[in-house]
Structure formats: structure tokens, C-alpha cells
KEPAKE-16623 format. One record per residue (C-alpha): x, y, z; residue number from 1. Coordinates in pm, 1 decimal. Each point is the difference from the previous one (the first is absolute). Layout:
BEGIN
PT         u         v         w  seq
PT         X         Y         Z  NUM
...
//
This chain:
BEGIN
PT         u         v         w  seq
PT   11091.8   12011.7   10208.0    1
PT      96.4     159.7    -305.5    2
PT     160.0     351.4     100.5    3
PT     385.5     -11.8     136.1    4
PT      17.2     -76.3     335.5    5
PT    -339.9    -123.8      66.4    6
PT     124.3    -337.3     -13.0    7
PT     227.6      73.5     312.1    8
PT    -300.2     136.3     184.8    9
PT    -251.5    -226.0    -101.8   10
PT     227.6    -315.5     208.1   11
PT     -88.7     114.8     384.0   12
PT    -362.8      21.4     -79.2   13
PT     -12.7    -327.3    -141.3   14
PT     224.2    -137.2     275.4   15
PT    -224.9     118.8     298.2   16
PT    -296.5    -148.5    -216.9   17
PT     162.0    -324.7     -13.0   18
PT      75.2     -32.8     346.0   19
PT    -361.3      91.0      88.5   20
PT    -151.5    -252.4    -271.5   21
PT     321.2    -219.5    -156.9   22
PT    -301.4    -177.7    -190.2   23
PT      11.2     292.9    -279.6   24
PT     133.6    -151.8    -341.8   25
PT     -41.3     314.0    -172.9   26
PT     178.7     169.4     328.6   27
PT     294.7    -193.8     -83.0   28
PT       2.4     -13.6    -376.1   29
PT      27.1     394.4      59.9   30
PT     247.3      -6.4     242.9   31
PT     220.5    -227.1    -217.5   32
PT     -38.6     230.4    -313.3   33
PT      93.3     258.6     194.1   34
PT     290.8    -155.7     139.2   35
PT     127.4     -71.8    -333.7   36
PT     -28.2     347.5    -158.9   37
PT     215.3     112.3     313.4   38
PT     260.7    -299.8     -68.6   39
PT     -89.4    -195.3     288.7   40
PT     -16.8    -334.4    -207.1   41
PT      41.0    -215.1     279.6   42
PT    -290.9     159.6     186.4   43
PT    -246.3       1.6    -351.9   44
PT      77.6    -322.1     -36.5   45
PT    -143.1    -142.0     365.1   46
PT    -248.4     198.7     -70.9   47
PT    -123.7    -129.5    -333.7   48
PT      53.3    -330.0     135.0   49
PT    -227.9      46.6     314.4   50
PT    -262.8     157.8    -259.5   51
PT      22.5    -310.0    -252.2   52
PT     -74.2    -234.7     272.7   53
PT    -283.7     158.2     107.6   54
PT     -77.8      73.1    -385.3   55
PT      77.1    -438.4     -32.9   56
PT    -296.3    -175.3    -185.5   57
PT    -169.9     358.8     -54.1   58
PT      95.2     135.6    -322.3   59
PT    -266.4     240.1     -58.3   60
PT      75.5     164.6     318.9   61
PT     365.5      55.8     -96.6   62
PT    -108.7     166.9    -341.1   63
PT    -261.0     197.0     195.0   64
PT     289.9     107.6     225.0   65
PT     261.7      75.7    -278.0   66
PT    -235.4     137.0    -236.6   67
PT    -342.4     112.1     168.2   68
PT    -113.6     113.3    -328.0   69
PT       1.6    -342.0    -187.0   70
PT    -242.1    -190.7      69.2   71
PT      61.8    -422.6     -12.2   72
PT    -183.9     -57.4    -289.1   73
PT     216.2     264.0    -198.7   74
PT     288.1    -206.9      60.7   75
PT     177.4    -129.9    -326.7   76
PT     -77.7    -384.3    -100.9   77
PT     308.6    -181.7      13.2   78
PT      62.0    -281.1    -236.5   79
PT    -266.5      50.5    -284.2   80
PT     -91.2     257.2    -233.5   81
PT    -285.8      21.6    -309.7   82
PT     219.3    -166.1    -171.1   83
PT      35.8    -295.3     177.7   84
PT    -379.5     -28.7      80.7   85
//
């Protein structure tokens, strides 16, 4: 979704998708970015709601979603450094 326009086109595909299989988190994390790079904000944001619910209790699936290049244990440690250890 990253040439002009594409955004705009990518929504009815994603739309029919959902209404075959509304059980597609990274369906709807799509459809919500590409509601909000259209200005739709209401819309993105039902959308990234319905696909952090499913994502609830999963976090590894929500980075695989966002970033499917990062892999879990690449994440950044939160709270302690060398330092600290």
C-alpha cells in the first residue's frame, strides 16, 4: 500500500474478504491502515479495534502482523539494560 491511491483500492478487496472470513486480524489491521491514510479515522479506528481483540493476549502475533520481518525475540527488553544487570 505504498503508491498513491492504492490505499483507496486496496479497501473493497479487503472488505469482500472480511465478509467471506471476518476472522482475519491481519484483514482488518489492513483495512484500518488503509482507512486512515484515506482520512476515514472513524472507520481505521473500528478496525484496529476489531484486530486488537482478536490480537488480545497474543502479542507476538500483533508484531508478526505489524512488522512480519521482526521476529519476537528481536523485540527490545523493556526495563533493564547491561547496566542494570
Amino acid at each position: 500500500m505504498e503508491q498513491l491511491g492504492s490505499d483507496e483500492a486496496a479497501i473493497p478487496p479487503l472488505r469482500h474478504a472480511l465478509a467471506l472470513q471476518p476472522s482475519l486480524p491481519k484483514a482488518h489491521f489492513l483495512l484500518g491502515k488503509a482507512y486512515r491514510q484515506i482520512g476515514h479515522l472513524d472507520l481505521a479506528e473500528r478496525e484496529m479495534k476489531i484486530f486488537e481483540e482478536m490480537q488480545a493476549g497474543s502479542p507476538d502475533e500483533v508484531y508478526a502482523t505489524i512488522d512480519p520481518g521482526r521476529r519476537p525475540c528481536e523485540r527490545e527488553p523493556t526495563g533493564s539494560s547491561p547496566e542494570t544487570l
